[in-house]
C-alpha positions as CSV (number, residue, x, y, z in Angstrom):
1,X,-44.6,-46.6,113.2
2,X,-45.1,-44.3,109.7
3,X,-43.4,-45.6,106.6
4,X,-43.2,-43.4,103.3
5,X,-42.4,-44.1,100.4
6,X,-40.0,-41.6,99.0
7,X,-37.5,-40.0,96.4
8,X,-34.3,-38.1,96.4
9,X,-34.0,-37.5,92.9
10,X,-33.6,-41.3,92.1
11,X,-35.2,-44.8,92.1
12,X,-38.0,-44.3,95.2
13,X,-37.3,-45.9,98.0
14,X,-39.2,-46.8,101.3
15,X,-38.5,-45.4,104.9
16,X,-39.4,-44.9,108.7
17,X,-39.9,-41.5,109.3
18,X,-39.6,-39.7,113.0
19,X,-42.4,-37.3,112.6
20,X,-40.8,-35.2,115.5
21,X,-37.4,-35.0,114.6
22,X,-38.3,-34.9,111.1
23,X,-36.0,-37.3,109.6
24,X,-36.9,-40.6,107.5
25,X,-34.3,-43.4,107.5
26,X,-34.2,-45.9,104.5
27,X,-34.7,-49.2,104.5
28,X,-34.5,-52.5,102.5
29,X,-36.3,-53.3,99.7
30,X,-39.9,-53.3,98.3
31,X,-43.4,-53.5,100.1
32,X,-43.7,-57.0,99.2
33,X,-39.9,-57.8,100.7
34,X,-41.0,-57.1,104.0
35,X,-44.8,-55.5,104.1
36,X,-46.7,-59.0,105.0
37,X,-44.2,-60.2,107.6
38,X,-44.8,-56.5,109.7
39,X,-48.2,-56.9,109.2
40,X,-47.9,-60.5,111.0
41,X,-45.7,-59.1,113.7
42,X,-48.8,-56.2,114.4
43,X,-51.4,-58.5,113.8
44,X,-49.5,-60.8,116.9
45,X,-49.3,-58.3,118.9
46,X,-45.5,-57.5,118.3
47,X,-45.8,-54.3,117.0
48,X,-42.9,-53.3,119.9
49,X,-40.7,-55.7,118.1
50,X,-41.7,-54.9,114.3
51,X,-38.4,-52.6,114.0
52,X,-36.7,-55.7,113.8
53,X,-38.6,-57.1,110.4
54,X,-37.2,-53.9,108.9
55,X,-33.5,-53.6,107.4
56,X,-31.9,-49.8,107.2
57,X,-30.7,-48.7,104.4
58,X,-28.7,-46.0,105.0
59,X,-28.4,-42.8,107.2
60,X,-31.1,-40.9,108.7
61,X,-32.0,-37.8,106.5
62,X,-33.8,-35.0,106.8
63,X,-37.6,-35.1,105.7
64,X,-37.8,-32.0,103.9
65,X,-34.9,-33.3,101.7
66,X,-37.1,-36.1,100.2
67,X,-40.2,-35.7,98.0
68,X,-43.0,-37.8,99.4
69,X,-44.6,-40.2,97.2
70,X,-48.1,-42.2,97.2
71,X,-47.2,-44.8,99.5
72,X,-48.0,-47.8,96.9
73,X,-46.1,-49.3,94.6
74,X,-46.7,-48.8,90.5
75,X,-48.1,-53.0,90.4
76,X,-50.4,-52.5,93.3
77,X,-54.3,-51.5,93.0
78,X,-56.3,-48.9,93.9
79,X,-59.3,-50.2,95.3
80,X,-62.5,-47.5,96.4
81,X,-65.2,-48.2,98.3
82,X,-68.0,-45.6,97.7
83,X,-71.3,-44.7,98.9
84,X,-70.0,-45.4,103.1
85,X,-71.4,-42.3,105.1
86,X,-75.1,-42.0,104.8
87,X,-75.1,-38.1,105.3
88,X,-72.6,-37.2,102.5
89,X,-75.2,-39.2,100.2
90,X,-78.1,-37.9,101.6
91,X,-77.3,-34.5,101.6
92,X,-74.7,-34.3,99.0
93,X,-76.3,-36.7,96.3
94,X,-80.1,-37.2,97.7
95,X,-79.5,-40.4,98.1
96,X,-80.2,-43.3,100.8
97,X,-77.4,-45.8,101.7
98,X,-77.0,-49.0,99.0
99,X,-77.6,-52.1,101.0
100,X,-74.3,-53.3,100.2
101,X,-70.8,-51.4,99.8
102,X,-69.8,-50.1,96.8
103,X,-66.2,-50.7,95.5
104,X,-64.1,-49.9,91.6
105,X,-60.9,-49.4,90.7
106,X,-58.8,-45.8,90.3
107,X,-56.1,-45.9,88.2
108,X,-52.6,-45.7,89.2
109,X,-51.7,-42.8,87.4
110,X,-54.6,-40.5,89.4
111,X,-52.4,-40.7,92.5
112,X,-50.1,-37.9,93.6
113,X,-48.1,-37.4,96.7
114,X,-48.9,-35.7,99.9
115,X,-47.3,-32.2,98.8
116,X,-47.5,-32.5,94.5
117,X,-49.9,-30.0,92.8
118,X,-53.4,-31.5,91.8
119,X,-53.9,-31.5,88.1
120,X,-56.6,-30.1,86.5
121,X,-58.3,-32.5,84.0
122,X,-59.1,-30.6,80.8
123,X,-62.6,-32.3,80.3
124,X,-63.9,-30.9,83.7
125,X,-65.4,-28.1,85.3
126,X,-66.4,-29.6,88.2
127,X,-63.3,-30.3,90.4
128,X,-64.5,-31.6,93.5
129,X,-62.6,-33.1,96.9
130,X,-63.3,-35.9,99.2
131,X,-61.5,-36.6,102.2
132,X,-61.2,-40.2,102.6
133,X,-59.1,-42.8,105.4
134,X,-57.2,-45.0,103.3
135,X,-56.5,-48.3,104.1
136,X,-52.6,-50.6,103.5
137,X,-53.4,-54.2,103.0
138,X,-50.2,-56.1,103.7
139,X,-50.6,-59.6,103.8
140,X,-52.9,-62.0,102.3
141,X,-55.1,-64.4,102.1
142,X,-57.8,-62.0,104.2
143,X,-59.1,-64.1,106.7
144,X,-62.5,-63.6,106.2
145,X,-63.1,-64.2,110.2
146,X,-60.2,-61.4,111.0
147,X,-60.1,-59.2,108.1
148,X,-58.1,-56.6,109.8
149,X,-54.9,-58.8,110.4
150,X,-54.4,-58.4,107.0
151,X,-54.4,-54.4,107.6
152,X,-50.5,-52.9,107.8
153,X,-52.5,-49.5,108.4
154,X,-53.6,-46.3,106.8
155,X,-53.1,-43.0,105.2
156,X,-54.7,-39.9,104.3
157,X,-56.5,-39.7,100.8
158,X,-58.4,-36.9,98.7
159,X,-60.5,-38.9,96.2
160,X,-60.9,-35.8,93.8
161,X,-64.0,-36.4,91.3
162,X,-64.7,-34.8,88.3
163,X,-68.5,-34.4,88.6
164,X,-69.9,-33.2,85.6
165,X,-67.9,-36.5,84.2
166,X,-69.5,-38.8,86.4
167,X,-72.9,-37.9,85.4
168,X,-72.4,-38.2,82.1
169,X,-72.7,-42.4,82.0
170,X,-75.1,-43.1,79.9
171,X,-78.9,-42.9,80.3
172,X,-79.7,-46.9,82.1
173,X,-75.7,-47.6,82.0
174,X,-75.2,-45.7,85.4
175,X,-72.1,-43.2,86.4
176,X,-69.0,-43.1,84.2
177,X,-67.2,-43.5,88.0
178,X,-63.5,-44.1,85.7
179,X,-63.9,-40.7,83.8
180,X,-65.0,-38.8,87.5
181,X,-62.3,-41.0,89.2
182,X,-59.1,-41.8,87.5
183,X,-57.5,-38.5,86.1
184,X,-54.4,-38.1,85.5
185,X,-52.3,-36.9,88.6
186,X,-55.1,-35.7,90.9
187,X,-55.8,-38.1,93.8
188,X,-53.5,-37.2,96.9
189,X,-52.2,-40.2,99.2
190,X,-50.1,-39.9,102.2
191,X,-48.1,-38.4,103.8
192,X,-47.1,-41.7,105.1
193,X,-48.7,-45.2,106.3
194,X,-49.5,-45.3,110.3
195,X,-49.4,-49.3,111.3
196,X,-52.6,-50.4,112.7
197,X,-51.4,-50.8,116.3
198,X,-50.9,-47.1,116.9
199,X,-54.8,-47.6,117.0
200,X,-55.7,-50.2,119.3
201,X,-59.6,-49.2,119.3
202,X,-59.9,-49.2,115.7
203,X,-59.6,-46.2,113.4
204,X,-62.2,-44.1,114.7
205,X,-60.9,-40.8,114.0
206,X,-61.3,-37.2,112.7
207,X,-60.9,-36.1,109.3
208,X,-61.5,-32.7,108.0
209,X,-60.7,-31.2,104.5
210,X,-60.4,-27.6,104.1
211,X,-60.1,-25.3,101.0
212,X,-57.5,-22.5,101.5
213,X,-57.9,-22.5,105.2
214,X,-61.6,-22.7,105.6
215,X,-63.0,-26.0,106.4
216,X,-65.2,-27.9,103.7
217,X,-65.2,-31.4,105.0
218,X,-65.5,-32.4,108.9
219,X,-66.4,-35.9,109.8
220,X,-65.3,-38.9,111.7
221,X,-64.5,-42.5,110.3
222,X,-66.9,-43.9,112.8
223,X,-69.3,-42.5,110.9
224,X,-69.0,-45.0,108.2
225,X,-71.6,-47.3,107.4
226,X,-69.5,-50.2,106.7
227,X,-66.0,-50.8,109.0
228,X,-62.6,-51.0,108.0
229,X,-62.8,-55.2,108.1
230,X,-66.4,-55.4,106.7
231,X,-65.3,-53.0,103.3
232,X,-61.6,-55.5,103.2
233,X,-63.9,-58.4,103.1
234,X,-65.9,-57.1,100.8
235,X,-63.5,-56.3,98.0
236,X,-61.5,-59.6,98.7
237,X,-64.7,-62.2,98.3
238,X,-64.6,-60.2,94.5
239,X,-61.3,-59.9,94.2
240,X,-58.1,-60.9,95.8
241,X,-55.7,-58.1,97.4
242,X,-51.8,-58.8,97.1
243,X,-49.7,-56.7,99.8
244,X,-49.6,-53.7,99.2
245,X,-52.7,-53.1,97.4
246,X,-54.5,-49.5,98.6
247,X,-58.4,-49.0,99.7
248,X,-60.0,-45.9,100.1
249,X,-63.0,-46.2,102.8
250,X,-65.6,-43.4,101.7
251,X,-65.9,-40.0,102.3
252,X,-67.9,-37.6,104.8
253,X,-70.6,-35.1,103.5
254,X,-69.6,-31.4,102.4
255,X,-68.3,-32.0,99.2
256,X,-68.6,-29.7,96.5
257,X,-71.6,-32.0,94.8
258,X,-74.0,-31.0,97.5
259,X,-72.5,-27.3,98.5
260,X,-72.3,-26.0,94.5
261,X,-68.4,-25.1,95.2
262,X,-65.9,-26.9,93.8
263,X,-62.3,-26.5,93.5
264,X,-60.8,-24.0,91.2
265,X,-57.1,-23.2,89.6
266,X,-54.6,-21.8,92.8
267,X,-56.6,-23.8,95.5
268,X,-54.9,-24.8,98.4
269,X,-56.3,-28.6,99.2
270,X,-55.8,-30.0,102.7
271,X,-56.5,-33.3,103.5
272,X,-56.2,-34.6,107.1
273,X,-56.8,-37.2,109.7
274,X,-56.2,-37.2,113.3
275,X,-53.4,-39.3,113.8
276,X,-52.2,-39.9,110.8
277,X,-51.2,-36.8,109.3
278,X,-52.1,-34.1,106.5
279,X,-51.6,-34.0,103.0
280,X,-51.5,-30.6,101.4
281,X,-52.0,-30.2,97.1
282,X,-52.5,-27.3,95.2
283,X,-54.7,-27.2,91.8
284,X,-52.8,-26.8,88.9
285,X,-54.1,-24.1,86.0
286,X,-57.1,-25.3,83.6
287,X,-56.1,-26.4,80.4
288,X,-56.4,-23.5,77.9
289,X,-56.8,-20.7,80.4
């Protein structure tokens, strides 16, 4: 099942879409009306039956007649767990893996939709992308035994970083990871949440960023040095989710931190995971130019 969350002009409002007849149909309420009791019904094994959890509101639609938006809610958190694929550090940082995760917040106001132009922060010059599987958390308490029963499932993120910003903590203090991470309007999520049964082996899956049609990123979530149920654990035994609540998982190497070529004004951004879906975002103009 894929739910959006979208807009028609008015107050935003969540739906199923049909990917293949390209339609989304409204339904009832927020995420936390009925988020946590479709994540029971998947976790159970019901995932056949989860329709039923869901109430329609209104007539099918066409899905090019509805902007898509981040599919999180303005009082949810944006949880990020860094530092997860040991190549991307080594080759785009130098560095070995931490021997824990690494997780912070991103601000709400960083996140776009899976089609709204990128903005480019006017204290940058180093615009860089990173491909990232983001994971739903619908209902809570995590089970710390079954941390993935709490998953509703996932979407496709582009954790855009400011570079030069995050090396400017200062000297002892470590990164400045809210100036690199939390500008305004820059972090794509979507197109649309995939529930967690469409992937009955896990989420072991592709994902590939590419820069006006030539691939940048290419990398697979099995890569990732701590799972899906390991990072949720993590984060919760720091800090409680509430359904609804966002985590992106870490990217793959070939960002523009370890290649020298990072994203500039007119960039076409796409963002994609097997499975899931693409998100496509074009940079905005530099301030002043």
């Amino acid at each position: 099942m894929k739910l959006a969350r979208c807009s028609d002009g008015g107050a935003p409002f969540w739906a199923v879409v049909n990917a293949e007849a390209r339609t989304v149909t409204p339904i009832v309420g927020s995420f936390a009306d009925w988020g946590p009791a479709l994540t029971r019904a998947i976790a159970a094994g019901q995932g056949g039956a989860a329709h039923s959890v869901l109430t329609p509101g209104g007539d099918a639609r066409p899905l090019d007649s509805v902007r898509l938006l981040p599919p999180i809610e303005p009082v949810n958190r944006v949880v990020v767990a860094g530092a997860n694929y040991a190549k991307h550090l080594a080759d785009d940082f130098g560095l070995k893996s931490p021997p824990q995760p690494i997780a912070f917040l991103k601000a709400y106001g960083a996140l776009i939709g899976a089609n709204d132009p990128i903005r480019y922060p006017p204290l940058t010059n180093e615009l860089d992308h990173e491909v990232e599987l983001v994971v739903i958390v619908g209902e809570v308490p995590v089970d710390p035994e079954d941390p993935l029963a709490s998953v509703l499932g996932y979407a496709v993120g582009n954790d855009v970083s400011a570079r030069d910003l995050q090396r400017s903590g200062p000297a002892g203090i470590g990164m400045d990871l809210f100036a690199a991470k939390s500008q305004d309007r820059s972090t794509g999520v979507g197109p649309w949440i995939v529930t967690r049964d469409e992937f009955p082996e896990g989420p072991k899956l592709r994902l590939t960023l590419k820069v006006n049609g030539e691939t940048r990123q290419d990398g697979n979530t099995g890569e990732m040095t701590w799972n899906v149920a390991q990072l949720v654990k993590f984060v919760e035994e720091r800090s409680s989710f509430a359904p609804g609540d966002i985590l992106f998982t870490g990217s793959p190497a070939g960002v523009g931190q370890g290649t020298g070529r990072f994203l500039n004004p007119g960039d076409v951004v796409e963002a994609g995971i097997e499975g899931i879906g693409t998100i496509t975002n074009v940079v905005g103009p530099k301030p002043g130019v």
